[in-house]
N, C-alpha and C positions, 0 to 999 in steps of 0.2 A: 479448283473451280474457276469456271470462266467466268468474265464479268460482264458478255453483253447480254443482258438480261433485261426484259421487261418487269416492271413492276405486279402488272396482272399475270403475265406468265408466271414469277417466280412464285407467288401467293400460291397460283393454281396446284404446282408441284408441292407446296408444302404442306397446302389442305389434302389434295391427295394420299399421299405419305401419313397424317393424320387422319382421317379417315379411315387408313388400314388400321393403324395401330389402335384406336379407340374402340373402333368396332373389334378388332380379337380379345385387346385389355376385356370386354364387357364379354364376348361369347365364354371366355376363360372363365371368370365369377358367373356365369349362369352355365357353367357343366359343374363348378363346384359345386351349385345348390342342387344339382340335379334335371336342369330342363335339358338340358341338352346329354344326349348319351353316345355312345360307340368312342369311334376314336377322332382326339384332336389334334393336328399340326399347327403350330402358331405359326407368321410368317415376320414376326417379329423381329427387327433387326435388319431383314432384307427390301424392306417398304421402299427402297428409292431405285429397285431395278425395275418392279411393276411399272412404279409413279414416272418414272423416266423412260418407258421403252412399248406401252403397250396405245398412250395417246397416238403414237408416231404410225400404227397399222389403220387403215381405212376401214369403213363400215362393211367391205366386201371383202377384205381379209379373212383370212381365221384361223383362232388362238388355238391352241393345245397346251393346256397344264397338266400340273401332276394333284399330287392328294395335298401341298402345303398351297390352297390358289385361292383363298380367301378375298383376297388381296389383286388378284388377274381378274377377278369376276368383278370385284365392285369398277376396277378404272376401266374395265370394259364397259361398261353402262350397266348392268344387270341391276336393278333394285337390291337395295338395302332390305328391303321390306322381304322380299322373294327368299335373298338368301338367309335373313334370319329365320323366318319359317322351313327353309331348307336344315336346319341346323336342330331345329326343335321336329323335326320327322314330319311334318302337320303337309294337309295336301295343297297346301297356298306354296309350297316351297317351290322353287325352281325346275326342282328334278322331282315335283311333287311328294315331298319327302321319305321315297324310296332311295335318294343317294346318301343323304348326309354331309356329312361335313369335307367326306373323299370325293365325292363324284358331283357338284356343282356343274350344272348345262344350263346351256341358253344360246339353242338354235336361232332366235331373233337377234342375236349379236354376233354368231358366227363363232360361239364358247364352245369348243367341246371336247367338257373333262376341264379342270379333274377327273383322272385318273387315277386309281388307286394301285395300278401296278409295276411296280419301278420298270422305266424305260418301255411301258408300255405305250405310252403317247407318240415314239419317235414314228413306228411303223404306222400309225392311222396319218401323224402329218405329213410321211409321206406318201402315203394314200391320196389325202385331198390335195397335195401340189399337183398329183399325175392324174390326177379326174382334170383341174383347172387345166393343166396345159394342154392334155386330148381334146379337151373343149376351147379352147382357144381364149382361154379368161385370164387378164392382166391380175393375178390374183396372188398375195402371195401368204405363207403358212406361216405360223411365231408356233417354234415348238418350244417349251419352256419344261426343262428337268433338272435333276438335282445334279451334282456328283457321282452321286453312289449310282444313275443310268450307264456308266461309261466302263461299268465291270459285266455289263448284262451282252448278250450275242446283239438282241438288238439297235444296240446304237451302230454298232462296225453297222452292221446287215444295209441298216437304215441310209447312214454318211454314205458308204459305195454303191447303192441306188440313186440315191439323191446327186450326188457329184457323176455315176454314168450314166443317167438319164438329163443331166443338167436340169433339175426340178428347181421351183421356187419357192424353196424351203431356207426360213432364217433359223438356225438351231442355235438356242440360245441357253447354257449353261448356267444354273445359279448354283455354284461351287460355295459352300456354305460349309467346308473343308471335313464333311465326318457324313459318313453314308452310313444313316441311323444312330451307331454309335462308337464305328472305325475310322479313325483316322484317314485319312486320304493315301499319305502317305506308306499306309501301311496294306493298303490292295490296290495300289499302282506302281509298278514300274518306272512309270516314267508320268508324274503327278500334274505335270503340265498338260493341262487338257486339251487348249488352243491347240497345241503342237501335235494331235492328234491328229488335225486336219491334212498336216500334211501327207498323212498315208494315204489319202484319197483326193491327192490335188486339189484341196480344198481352200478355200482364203479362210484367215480366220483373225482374229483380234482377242487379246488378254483388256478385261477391264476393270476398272476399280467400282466394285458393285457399292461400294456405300456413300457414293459422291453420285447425287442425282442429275448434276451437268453433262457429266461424264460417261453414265448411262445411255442418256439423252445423246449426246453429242456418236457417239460410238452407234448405237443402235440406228441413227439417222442414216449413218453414212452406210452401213451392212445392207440397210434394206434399201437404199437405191441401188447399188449394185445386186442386190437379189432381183428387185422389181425391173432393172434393165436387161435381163439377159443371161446376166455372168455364171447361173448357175447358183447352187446353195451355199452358205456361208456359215461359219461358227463363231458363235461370240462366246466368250467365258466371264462371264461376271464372278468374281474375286468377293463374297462375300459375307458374313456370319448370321445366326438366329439368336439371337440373348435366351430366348427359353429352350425349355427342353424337346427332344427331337417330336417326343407326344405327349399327353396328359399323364401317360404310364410309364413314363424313360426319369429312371434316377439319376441320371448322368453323371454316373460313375466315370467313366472314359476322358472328362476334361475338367482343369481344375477351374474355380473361381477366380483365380487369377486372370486369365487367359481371358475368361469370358468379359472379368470387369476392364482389360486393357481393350478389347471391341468394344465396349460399350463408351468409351472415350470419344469413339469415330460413328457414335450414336448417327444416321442419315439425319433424322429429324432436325436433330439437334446440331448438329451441325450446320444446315442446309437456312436453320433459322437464323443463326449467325451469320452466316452471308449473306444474309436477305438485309441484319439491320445493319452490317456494316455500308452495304450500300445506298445505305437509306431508302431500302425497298418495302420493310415491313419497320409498325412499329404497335406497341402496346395495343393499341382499339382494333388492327387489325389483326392480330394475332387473337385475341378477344374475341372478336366477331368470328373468325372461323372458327372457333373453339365452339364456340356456343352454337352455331348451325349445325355440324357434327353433332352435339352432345343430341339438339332437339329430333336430327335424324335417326340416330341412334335408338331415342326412346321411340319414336314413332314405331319402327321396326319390331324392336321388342313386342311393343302392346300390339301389331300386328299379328305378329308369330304365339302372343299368348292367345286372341281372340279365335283365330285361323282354326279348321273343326281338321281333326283329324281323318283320314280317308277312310270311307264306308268299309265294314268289314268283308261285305259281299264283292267290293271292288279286286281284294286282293289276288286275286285271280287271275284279275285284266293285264293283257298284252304278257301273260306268263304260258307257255305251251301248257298243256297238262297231258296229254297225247301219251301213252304208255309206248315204250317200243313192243316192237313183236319180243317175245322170248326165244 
């Protein structure tokens, strides 16, 4: 980690980073009980690729996640409030709670998607680069996917559009080393993802996803080179999840060992280490973030319990009903 760091900068990433992790810890215990239903990705563990790389995109940007983007939507601005009602189905939700906990939008922040379909995001962000650039707008796209996107047609399809059209698309990897519940290593050839790029002339950078400077610092520099000219870039965030791939995954596939030696290189925790050795945070302000978070949190909740579920006569709306001819 670097050390030139402000004091209100550094707090901000670690409130950040906290924020993610509080608000899943608390969506997790309310699908236990039942409010929350379908399927859940935690992004737990990965909290300092969001916290360090999505401040860095401008209001006229825009993000493309996948189904684990809990986490992309809040450090995008999107209310707390919105997305926990997105989570309990109710029509105050984001995606009026017809998405759920996969598909989080927020057209007013330039969010869209989560995506629920592996590697489905790569081809829509390069969609919105090639509207921006026909249109002449300084504008540039943060595709964010997992690993397991880099076995699908659509990432090659994606990268050699993006690189022969010089699109301004940042494609941003968060390799979290197991696509669903395979190893990396064991449906890549060649496991090094960065090094993909170069089948498409592409620039790219390996990054140590659990070091939020480093995020930060790497992500900076990719998207001024995207935003000047250069063409699309690949970043690889190097990163792990501490839970399991969904609410339904026994995570057979990796031992306890493995998981508890990542959890060593906890972001959070770590990130808060460096904060007091620099004499950057200390007890009251660690304190005080804790306690805005928790009161944000409950706010949310008791939004999303009060929030009325959508009219039953609605269901219908913006869905075709149109029979084809036979």
């Amino acid at each position: 980690m670097t050390t030139s760091l402000t004091g209100n900068h550094g707090r901000d990433l670690l409130r950040q980073m906290l924020r993610i992790r509080r608000f899943e810890e608390r969506a997790a215990e309310l699908y236990q009980l039942g409010k929350i239903h379908g399927f859940l990705h935690l992004y737990i563990g990965e909290e300092a690729v969001a916290a360090g790389s999505i401040p860095l995109f401008t209001n006229e940007d825009a993000i493309v996640a996948t189904y684990r983007e809990h986490g992309h939507a809040l450090v995008r601005g999107t209310s707390m409030d919105h997305l926990m009602a997105e989570l309990y189905g109710k029509a105050a939700g984001c995606a009026r709670g017809r998405g759920g906990s996969m598909h989080f939008f927020d057209a007013s922040h330039r969010f869209y998607g989560g995506l629920a379909i592996v590697a489905g995001g790569l081809p829509v962000a390069v969609g919105l680069a090639l509207a921006d650039k026909m249109q002449g707008r300084t504008r540039v796209t943060g595709c964010y996917f997992g690993d397991g996107a880099v076995a699908e047609g659509e990432f090659h399809e994606s990268l050699n559009l993006a690189a022969l059209w010089k699109l301004p698309v940042l494609f941003l990897c968060e390799n979290n080393f197991y696509a669903m519940g395979t190893a990396l290593a064991r449906h890549q050839s060649q496991p090094d993802i960065a090094a993909k790029a170069n089948a498409y002339a592409m620039g790219s950078d390996t990054v140590d996803g659990m070091d939020v400077l480093a995020v930060e610092t790497a992500t900076s520099r990719a998207l001024d080179l995207v935003r000047n000219g250069h063409g699309p870039y690949l970043l690889e965030y190097r990163t792990y999840r501490f839970r399991a791939h969904s609410m339904y995954d026994a995570e057979l596939y990796r031992t306890k060992e493995e998981v508890n030696d990542w959890k060593r290189r906890d972001p959070t925790a770590t990130f808060e280490q460096h904060l007091r050795h620099a004499q950057l945070l200390c007890d009251d302000d660690l304190q005080a973030i804790e306690a805005l978070i928790t009161s944000e949190i409950e706010v949310a909740v008791a939004f999303a319990e009060a929030a009325p579920w959508e009219p039953v006569q609605d269901l219908n709306k913006d869905v075709s009903t149109r029979q084809r001819d036979a």
